[in-house]
PDB file of N, CA, C and O in Angstrom:
ATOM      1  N   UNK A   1      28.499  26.272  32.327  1.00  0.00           N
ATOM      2  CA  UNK A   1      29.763  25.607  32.506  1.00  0.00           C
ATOM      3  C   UNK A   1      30.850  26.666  32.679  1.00  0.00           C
ATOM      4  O   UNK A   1      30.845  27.738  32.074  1.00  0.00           O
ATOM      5  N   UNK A   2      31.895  26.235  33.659  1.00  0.00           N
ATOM      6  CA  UNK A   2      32.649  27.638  34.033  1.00  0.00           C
ATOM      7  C   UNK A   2      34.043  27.113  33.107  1.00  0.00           C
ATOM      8  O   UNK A   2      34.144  25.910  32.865  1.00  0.00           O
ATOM      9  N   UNK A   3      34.816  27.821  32.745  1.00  0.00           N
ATOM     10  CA  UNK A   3      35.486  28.115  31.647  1.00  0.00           C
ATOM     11  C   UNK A   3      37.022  27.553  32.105  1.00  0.00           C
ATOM     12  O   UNK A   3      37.448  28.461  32.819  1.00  0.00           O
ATOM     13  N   UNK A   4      37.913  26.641  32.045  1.00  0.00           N
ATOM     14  CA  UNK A   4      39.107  26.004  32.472  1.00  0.00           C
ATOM     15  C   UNK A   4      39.966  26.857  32.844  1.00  0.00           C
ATOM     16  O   UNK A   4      40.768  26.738  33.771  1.00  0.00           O
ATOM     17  N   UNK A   5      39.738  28.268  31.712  1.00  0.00           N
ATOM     18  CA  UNK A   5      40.833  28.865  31.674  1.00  0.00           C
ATOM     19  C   UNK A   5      41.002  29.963  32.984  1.00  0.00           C
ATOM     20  O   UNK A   5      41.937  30.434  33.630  1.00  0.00           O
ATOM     21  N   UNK A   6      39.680  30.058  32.968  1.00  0.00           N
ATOM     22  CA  UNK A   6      39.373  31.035  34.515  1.00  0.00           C
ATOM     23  C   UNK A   6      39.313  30.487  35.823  1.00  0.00           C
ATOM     24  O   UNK A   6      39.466  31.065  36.899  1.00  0.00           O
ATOM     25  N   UNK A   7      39.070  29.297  35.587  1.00  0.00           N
ATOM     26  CA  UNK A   7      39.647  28.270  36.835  1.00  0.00           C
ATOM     27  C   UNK A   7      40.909  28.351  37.041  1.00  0.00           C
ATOM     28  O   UNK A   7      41.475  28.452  38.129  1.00  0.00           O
ATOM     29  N   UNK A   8      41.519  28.295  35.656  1.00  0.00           N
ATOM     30  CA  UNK A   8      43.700  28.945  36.134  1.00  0.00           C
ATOM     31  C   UNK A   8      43.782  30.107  36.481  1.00  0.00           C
ATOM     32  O   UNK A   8      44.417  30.634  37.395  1.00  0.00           O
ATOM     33  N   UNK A   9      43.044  30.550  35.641  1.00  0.00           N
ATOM     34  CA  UNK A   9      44.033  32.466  36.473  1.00  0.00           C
ATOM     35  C   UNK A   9      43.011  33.071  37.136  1.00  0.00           C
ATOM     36  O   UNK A   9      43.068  34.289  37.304  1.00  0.00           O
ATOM     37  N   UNK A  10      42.091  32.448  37.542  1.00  0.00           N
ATOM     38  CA  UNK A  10      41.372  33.721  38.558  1.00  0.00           C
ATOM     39  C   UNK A  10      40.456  32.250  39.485  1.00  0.00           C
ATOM     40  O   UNK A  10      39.289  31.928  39.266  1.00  0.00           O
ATOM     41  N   UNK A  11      41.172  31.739  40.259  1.00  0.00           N
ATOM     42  CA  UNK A  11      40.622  30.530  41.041  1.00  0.00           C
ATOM     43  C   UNK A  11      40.068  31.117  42.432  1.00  0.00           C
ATOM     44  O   UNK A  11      39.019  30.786  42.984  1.00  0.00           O
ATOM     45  N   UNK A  12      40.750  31.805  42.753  1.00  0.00           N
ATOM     46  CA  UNK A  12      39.903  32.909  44.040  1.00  0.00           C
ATOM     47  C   UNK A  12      38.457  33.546  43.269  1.00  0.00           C
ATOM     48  O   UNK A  12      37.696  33.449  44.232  1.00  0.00           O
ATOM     49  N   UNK A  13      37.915  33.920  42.557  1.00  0.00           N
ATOM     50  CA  UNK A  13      37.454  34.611  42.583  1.00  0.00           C
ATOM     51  C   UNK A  13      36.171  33.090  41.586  1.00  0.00           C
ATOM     52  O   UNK A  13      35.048  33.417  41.202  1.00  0.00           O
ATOM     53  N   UNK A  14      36.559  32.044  41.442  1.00  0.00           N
ATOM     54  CA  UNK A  14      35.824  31.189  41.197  1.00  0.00           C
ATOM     55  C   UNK A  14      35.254  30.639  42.497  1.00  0.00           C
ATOM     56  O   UNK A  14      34.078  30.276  42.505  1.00  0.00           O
ATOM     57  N   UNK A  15      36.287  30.516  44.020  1.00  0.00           N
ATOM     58  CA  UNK A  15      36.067  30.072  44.953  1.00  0.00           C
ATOM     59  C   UNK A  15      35.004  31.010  45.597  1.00  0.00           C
ATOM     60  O   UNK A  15      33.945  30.620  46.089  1.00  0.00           O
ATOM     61  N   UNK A  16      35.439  32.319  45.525  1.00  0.00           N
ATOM     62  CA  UNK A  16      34.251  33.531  45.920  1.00  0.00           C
ATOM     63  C   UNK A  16      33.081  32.853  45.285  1.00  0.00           C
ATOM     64  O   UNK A  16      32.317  32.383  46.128  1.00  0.00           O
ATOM     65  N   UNK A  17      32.799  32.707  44.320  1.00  0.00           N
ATOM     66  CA  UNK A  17      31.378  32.440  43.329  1.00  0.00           C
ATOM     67  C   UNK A  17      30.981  31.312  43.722  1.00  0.00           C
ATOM     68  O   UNK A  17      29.817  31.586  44.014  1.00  0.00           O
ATOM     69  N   UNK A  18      31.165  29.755  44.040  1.00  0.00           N
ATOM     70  CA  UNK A  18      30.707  28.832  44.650  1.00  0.00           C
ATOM     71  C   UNK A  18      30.300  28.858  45.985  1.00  0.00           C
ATOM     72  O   UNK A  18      29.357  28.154  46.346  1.00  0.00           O
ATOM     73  N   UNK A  19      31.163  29.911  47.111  1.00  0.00           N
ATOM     74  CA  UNK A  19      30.826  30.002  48.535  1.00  0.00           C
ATOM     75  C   UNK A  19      29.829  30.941  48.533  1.00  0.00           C
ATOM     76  O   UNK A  19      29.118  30.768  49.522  1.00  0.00           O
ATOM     77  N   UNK A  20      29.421  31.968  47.778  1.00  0.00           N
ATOM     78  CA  UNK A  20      28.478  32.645  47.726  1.00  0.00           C
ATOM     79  C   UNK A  20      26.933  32.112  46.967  1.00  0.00           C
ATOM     80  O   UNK A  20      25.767  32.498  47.050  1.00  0.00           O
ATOM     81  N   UNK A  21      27.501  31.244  46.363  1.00  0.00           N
ATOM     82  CA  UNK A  21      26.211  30.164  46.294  1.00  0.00           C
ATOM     83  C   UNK A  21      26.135  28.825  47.144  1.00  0.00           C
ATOM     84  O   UNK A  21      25.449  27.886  46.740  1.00  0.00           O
ATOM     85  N   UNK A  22      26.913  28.751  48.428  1.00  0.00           N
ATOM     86  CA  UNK A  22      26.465  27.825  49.054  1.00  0.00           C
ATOM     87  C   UNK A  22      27.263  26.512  48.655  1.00  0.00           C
ATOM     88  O   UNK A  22      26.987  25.449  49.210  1.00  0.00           O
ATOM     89  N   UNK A  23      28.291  26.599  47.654  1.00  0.00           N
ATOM     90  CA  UNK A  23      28.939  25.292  47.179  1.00  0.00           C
ATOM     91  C   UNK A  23      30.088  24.729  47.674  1.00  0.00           C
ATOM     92  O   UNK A  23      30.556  25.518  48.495  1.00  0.00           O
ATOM     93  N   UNK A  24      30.537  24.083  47.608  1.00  0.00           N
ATOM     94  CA  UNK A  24      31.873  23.185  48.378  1.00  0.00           C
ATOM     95  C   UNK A  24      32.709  24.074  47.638  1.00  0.00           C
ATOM     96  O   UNK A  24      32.530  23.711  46.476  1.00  0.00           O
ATOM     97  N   UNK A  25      33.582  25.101  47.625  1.00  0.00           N
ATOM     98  CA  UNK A  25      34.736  26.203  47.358  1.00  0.00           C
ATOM     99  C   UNK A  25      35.816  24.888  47.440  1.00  0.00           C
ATOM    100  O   UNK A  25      36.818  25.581  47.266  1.00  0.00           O
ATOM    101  N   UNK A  26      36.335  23.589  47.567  1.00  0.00           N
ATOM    102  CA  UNK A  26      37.356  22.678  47.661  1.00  0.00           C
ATOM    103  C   UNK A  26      37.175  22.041  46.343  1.00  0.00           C
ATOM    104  O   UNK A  26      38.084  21.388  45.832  1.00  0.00           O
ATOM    105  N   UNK A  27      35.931  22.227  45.728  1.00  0.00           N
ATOM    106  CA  UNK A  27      35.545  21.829  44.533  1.00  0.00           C
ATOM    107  C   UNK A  27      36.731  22.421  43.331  1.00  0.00           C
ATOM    108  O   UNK A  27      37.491  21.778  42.607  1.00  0.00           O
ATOM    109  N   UNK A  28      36.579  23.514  43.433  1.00  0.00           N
ATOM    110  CA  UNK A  28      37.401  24.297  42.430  1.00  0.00           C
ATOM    111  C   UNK A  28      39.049  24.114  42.465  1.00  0.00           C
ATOM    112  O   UNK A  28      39.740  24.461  41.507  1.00  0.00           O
ATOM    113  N   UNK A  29      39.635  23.498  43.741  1.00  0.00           N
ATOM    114  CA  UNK A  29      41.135  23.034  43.861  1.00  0.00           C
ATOM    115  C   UNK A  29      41.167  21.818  43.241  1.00  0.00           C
ATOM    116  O   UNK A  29      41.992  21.589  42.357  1.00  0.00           O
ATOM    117  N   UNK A  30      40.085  20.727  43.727  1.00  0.00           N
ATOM    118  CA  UNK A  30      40.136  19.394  43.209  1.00  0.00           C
ATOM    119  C   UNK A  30      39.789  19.378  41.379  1.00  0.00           C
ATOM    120  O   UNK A  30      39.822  18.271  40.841  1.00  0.00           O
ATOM    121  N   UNK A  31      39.525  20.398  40.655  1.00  0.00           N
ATOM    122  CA  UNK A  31      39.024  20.380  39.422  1.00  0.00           C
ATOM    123  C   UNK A  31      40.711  20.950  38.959  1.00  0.00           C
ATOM    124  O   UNK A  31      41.375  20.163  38.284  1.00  0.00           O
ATOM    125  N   UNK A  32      41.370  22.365  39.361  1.00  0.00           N
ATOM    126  CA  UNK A  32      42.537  22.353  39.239  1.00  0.00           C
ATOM    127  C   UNK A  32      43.400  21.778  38.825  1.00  0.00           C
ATOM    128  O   UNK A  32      44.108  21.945  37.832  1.00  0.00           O
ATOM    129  N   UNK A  33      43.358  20.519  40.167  1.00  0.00           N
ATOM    130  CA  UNK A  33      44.326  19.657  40.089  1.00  0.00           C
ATOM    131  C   UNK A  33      43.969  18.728  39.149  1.00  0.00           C
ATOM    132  O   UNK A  33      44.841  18.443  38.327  1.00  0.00           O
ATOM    133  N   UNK A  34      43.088  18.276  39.076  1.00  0.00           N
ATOM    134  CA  UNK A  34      42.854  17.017  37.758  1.00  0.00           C
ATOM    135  C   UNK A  34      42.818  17.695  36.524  1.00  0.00           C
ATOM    136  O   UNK A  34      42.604  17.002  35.529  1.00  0.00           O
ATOM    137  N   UNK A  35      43.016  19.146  36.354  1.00  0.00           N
ATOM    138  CA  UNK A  35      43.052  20.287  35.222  1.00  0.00           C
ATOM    139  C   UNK A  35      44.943  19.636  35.077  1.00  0.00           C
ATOM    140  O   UNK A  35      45.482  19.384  34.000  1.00  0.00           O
ATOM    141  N   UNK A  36      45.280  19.565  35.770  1.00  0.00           N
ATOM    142  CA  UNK A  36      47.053  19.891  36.029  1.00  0.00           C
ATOM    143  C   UNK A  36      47.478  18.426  35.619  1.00  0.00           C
ATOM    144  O   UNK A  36      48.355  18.364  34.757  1.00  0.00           O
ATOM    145  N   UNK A  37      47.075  17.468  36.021  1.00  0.00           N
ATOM    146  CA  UNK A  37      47.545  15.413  35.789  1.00  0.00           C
ATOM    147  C   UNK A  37      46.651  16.024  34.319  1.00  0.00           C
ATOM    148  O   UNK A  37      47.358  15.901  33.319  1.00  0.00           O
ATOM    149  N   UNK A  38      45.853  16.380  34.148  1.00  0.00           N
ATOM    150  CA  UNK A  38      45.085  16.065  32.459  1.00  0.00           C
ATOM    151  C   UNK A  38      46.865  16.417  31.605  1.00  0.00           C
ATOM    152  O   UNK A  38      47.559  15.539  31.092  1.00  0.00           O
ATOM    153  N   UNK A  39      47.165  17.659  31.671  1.00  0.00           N
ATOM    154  CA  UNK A  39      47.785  18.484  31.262  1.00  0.00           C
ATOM    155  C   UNK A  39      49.202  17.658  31.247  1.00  0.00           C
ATOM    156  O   UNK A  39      49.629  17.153  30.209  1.00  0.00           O
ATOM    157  N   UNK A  40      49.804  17.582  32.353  1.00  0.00           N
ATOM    158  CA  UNK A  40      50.859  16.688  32.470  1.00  0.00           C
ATOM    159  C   UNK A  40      50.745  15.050  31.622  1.00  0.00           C
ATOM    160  O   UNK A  40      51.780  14.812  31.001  1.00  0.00           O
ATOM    161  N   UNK A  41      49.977  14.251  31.546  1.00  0.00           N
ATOM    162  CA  UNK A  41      49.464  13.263  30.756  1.00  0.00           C
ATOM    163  C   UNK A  41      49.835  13.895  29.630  1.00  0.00           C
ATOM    164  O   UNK A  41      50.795  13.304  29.136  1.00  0.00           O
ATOM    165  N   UNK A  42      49.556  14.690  29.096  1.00  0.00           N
ATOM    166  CA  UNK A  42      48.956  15.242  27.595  1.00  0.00           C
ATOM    167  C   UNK A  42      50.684  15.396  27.087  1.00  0.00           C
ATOM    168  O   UNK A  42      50.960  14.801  26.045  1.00  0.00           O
ATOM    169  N   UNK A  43      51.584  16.001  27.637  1.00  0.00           N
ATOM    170  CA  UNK A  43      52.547  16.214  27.605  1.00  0.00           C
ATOM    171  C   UNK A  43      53.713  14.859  27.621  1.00  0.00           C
ATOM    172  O   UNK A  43      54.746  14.844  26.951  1.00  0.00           O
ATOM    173  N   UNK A  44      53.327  13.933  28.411  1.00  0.00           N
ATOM    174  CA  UNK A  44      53.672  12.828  28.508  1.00  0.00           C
ATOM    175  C   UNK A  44      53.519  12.265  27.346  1.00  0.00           C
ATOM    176  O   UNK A  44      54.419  12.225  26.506  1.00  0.00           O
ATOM    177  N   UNK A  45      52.258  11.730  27.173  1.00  0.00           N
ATOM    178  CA  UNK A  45      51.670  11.492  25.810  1.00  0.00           C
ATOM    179  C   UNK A  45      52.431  12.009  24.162  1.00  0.00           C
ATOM    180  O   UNK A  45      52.462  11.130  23.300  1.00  0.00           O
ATOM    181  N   UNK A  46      52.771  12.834  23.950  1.00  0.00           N
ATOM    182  CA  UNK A  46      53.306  13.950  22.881  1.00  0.00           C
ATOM    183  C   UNK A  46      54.738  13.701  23.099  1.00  0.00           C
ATOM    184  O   UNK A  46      55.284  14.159  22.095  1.00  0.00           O
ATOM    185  N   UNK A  47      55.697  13.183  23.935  1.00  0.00           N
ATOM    186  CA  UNK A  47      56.726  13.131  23.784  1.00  0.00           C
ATOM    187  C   UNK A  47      56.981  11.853  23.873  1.00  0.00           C
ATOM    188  O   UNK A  47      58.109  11.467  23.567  1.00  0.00           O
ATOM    189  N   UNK A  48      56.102  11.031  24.261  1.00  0.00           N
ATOM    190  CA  UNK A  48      56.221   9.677  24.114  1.00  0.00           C
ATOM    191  C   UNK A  48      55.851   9.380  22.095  1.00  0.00           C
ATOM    192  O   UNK A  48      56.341   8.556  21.323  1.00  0.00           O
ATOM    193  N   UNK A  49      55.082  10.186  21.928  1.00  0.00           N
ATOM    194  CA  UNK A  49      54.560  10.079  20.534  1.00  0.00           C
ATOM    195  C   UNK A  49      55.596  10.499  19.506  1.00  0.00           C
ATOM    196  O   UNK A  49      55.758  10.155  18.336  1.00  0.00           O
ATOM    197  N   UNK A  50      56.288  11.399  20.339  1.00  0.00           N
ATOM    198  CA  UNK A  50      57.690  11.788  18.941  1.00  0.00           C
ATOM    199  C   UNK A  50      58.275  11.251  19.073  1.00  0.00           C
ATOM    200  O   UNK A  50      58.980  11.305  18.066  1.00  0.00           O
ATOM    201  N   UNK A  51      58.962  10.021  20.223  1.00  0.00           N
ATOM    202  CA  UNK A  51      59.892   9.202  20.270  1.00  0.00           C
ATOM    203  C   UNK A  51      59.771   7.938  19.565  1.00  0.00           C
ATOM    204  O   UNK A  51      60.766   7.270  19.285  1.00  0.00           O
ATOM    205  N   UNK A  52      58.239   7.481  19.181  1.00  0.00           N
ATOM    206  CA  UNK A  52      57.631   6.564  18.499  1.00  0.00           C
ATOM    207  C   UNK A  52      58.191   6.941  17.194  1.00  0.00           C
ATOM    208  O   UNK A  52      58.899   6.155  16.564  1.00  0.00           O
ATOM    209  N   UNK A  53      57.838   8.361  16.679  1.00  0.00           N
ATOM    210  CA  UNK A  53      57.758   8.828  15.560  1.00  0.00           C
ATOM    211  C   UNK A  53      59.211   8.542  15.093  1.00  0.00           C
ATOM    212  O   UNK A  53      59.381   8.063  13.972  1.00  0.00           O
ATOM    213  N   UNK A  54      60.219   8.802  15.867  1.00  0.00           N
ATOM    214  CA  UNK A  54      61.501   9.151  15.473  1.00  0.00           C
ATOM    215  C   UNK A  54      62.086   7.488  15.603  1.00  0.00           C
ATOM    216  O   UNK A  54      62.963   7.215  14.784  1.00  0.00           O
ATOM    217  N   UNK A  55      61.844   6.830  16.164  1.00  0.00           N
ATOM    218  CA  UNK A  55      61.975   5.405  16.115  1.00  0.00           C
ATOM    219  C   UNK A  55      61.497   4.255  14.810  1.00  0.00           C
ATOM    220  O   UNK A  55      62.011   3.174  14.522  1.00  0.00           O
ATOM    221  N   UNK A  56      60.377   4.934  14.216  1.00  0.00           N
ATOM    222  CA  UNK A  56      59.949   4.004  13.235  1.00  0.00           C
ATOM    223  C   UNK A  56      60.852   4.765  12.129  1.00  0.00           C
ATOM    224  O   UNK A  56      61.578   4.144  11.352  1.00  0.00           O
ATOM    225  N   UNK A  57      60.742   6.049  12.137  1.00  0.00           N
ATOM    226  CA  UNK A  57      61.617   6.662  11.344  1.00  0.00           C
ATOM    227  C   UNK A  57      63.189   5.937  11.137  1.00  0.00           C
ATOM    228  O   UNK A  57      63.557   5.891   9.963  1.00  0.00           O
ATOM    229  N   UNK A  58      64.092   5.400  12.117  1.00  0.00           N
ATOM    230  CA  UNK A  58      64.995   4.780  11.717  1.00  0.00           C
ATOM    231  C   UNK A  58      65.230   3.570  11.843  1.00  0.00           C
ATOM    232  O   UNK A  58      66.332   3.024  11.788  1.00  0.00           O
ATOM    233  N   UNK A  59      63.509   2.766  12.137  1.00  0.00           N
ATOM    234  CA  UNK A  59      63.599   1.508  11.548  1.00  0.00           C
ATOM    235  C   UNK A  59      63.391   1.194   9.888  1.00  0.00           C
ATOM    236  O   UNK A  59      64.020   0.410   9.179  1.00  0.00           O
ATOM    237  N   UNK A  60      62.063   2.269   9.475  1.00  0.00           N
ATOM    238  CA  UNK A  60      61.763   2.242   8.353  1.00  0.00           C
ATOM    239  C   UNK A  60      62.189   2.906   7.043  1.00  0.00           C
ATOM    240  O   UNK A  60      61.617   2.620   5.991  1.00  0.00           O
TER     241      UNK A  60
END
């Protein structure tokens, strides 16, 4: 399993490693990008969650 984090900072050289085995190299942009909406969600998520937090807080 190849490692998320090396998919961010070294994505050329992940794309080298799939085309040199013969693999779809478009693979590694499309994993990126659903690396990037995960990430953005997650962030979404967490500030939607402190606004909850801070809301029951001055109901309760």
């Amino acid at each position: 399993m190849i490692d998320i984090k090396l998919l961010r900072e070294s994505p050329d050289l992940v794309r080298a490693s799939q085309s040199a085995r013969g693999e779809d190299v478009t693979l590694v942009d499309r994993v990126i990008a659903a690396d990037e909406n995960r990430r953005s969600a997650i962030v979404e998520f967490e500030a939607l969650k402190a606004e909850q937090n801070a809301l029951s807080k001055s109901v309760g």
